[in-house]
C-alpha positions as CSV (number, residue, x, y, z in Angstrom):
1,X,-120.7,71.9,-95.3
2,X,-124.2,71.5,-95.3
3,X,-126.9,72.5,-92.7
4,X,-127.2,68.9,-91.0
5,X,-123.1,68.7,-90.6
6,X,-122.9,72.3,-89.1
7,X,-125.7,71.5,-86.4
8,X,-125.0,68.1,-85.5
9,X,-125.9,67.9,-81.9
10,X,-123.6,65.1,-81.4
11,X,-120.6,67.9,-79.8
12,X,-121.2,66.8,-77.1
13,X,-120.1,63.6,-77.0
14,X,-117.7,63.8,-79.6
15,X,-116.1,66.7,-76.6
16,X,-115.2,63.8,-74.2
17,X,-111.5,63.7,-74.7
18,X,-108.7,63.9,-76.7
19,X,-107.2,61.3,-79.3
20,X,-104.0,62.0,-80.2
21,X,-101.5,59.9,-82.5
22,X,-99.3,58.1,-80.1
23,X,-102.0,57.3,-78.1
24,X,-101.5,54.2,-75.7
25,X,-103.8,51.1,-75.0
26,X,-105.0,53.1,-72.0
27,X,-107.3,55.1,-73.6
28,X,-109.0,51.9,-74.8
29,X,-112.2,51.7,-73.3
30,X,-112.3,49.6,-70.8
31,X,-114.3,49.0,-67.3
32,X,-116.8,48.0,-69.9
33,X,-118.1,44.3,-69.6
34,X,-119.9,42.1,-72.7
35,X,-122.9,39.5,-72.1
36,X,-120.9,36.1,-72.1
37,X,-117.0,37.7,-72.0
38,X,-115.1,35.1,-70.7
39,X,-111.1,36.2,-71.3
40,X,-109.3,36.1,-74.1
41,X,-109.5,33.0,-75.5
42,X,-109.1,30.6,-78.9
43,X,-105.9,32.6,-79.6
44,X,-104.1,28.9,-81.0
45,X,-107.0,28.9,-83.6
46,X,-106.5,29.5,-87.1
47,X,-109.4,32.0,-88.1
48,X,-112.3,30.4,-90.8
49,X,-111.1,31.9,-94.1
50,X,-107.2,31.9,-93.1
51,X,-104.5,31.6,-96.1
52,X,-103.5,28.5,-96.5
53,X,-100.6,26.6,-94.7
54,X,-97.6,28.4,-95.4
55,X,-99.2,31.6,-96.5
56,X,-100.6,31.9,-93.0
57,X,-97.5,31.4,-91.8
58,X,-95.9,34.1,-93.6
59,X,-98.8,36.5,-93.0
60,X,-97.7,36.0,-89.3
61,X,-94.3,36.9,-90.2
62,X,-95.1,39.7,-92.2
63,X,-97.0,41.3,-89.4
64,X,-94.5,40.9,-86.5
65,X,-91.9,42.2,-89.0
66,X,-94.1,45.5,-89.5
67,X,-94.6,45.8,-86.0
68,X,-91.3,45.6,-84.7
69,X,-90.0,48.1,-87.3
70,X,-92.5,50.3,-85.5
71,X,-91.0,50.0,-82.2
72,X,-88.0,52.1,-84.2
73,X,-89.3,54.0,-86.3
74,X,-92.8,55.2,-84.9
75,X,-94.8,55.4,-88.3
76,X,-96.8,52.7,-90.1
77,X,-98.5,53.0,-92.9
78,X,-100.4,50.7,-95.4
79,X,-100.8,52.2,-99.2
80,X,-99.7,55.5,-97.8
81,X,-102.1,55.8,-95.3
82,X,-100.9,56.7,-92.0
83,X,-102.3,53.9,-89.0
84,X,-102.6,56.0,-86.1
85,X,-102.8,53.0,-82.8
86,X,-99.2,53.4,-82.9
87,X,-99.0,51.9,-79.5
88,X,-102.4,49.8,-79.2
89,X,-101.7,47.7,-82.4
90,X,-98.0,46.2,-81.1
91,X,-99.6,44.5,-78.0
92,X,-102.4,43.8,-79.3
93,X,-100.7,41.1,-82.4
94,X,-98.2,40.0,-79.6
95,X,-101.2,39.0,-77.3
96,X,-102.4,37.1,-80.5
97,X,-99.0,35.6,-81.8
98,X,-98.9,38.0,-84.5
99,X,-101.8,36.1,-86.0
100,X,-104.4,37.8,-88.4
101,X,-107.8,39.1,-86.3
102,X,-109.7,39.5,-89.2
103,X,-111.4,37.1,-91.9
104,X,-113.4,37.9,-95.0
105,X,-116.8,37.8,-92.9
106,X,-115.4,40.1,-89.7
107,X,-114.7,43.0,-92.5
108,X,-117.8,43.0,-93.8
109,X,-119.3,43.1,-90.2
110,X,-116.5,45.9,-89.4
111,X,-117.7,48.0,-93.3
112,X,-121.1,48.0,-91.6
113,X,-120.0,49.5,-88.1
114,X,-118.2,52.1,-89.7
115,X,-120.5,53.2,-92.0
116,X,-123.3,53.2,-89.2
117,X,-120.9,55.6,-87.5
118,X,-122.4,58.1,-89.5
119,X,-125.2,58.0,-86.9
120,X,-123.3,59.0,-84.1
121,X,-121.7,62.2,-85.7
122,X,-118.6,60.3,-86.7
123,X,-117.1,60.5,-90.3
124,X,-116.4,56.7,-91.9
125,X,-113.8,58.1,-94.0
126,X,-111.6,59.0,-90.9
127,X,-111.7,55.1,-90.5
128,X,-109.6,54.0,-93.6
129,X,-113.1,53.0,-95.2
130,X,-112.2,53.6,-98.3
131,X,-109.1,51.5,-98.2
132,X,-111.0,48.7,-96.2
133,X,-113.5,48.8,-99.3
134,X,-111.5,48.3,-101.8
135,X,-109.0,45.5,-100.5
136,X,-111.5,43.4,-98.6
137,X,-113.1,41.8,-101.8
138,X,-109.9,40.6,-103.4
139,X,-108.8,39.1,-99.8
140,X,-109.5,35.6,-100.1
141,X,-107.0,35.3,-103.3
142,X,-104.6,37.5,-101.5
143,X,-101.0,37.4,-101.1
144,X,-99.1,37.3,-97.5
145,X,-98.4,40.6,-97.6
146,X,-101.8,42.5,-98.8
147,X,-103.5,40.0,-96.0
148,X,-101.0,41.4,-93.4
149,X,-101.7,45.2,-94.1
150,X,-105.5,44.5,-95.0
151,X,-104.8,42.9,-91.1
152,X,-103.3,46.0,-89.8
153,X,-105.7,48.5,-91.5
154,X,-108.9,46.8,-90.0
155,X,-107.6,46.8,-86.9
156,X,-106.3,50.3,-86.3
157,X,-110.0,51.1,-88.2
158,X,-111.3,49.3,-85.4
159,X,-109.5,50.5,-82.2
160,X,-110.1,54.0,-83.4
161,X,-113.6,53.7,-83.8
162,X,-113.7,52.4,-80.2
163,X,-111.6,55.6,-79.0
164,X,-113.6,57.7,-80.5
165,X,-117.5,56.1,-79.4
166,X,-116.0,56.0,-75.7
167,X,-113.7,59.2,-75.5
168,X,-114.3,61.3,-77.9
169,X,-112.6,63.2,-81.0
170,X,-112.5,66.4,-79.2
171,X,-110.9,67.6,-76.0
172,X,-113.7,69.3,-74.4
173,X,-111.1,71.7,-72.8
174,X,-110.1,73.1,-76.1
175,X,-113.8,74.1,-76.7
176,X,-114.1,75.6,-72.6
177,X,-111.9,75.9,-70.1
178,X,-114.6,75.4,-67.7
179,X,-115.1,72.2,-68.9
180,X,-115.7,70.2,-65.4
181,X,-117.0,66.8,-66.2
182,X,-115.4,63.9,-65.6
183,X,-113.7,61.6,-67.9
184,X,-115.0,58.0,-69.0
185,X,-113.5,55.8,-66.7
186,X,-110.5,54.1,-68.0
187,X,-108.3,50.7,-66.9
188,X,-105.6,50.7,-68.2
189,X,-104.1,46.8,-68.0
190,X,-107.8,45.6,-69.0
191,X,-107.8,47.4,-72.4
192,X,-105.6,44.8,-74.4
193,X,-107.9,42.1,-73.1
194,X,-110.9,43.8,-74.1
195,X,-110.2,44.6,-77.5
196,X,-108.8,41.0,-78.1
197,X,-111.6,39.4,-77.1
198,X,-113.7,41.1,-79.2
199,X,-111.2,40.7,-82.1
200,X,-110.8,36.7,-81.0
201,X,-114.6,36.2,-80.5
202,X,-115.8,38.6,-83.6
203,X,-117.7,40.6,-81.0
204,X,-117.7,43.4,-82.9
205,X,-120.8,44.6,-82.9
206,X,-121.8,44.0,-79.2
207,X,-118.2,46.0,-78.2
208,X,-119.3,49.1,-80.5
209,X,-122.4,49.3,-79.0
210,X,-120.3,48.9,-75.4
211,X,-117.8,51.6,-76.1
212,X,-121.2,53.9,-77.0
213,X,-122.3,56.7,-74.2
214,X,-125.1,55.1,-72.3
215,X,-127.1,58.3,-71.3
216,X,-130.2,59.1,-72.4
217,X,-129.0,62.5,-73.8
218,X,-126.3,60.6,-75.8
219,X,-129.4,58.8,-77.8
220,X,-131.6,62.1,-77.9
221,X,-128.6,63.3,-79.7
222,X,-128.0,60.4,-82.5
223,X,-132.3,60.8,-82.6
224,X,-132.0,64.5,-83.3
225,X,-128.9,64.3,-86.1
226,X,-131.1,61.9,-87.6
227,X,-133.8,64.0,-88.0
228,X,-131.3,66.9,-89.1
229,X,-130.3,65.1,-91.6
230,X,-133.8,63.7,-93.2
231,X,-134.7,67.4,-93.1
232,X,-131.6,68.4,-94.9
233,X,-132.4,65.2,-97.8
234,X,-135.6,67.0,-98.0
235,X,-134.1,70.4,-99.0
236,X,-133.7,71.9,-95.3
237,X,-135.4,74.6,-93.6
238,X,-138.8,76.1,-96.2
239,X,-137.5,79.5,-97.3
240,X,-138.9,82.5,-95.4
241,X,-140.9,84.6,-97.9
């Protein structure tokens, strides 16, 4: 671990809260409002750069069979990788008719966010980048069922990323008992709504930067790992003769 990654005065707001596994759509982050939001909406479209005719149709298929078979079994996986929005992903496709969110364009958007979530102390990998790189480019020749768990990938990549900006990877608790700040608000019955929309709409970028700690101190922090970091490119701290 180098110097940067030991001092990486993000703690703080990665010490919000605690993400567990089965974590429900209520710790979504949600009294949060975008310029224009209007609802969810647009949900009957079929997405630009969809499978054709009966492919979509089976990609729908494939996806609301996944999903139910989660309802019993509580695990999902896509090439062995463990999803963790065990309970998120569920209401979010049935909100959307167990249609696809994401098109060639949105996961190249989505490969940007995560990678920029570098800046804010996160780790991309934790984020099923790797996975999301190397499936995206063969996605518009894709089959049904590598479109469906390309799908579910993005958007587990997506609703974790969004946990983690607004809650947290830590529970601040863990670190000190005396831990007495409050929580982010949360709401629950907005969060499926919120997330969809920006799924729907390809908001993705304005929702990140929603989800993101707007304090002053939260941006002194992403300032000051970004310097850590240029100093640790340049060889660190000069050597104390």
């Amino acid at each position: 671990m180098n110097r940067s990654s030991r001092s990486a005065p993000l703690a703080a707001a990665a010490a919000l809260a605690v993400f567990v596994r089965n974590a429900s759509p209520a710790t979504l982050p949600l009294p949060l409002s975008l310029p224009g939001k209007e609802g969810v909406h647009g949900l009957t479209r079929k997405a630009p750069g969809s499978p054709p005719g009966d492919q979509e149709g089976s990609v729908v298929e494939i996806l609301r069979e996944r999903l139910e078979h989660l309802e019993t079994t509580r695990r999902l996986a896509v090439d062995d990788i463990e999803l963790v929005s065990l309970k998120a992903l569920p209401r979010l496709y049935e909100t959307n008719g167990y249609r696809r969110f994401w098109t060639p364009e949105r996961l190249d958007v989505l490969r940007g966010l995560l990678r920029d979530a570098a800046q804010d102390g996160l780790t991309p990998e934790d984020y099923h980048l790797a996975a999301l790189t190397r499936l995206s480019p063969v996605a518009a020749g894709a089959d049904p069922r590598t479109w469906a768990n390309l799908d579910l990938l993005a958007t587990d990549a997506f609703v974790l990323l969004l946990r983690h900006l607004y809650l947290g990877k830590v529970d601040p608790r863990s670190l000190d008992p005396q831990w007495n700040f409050e929580l982010r608000p949360l709401v629950e019955r907005d969060a499926v709504e919120f997330v969809s929309d920006a799924l729907t709409q390809g908001r993705l970028e304005e929702t990140v930067a929603a989800a993101r700690p707007n304090h002053w101190w939260y941006e002194k922090a992403r300032a000051s790992l970004a310097e850590y970091r240029a100093l640790a490119a340049r060889g660190g701290w000069p050597s104390i003769p």
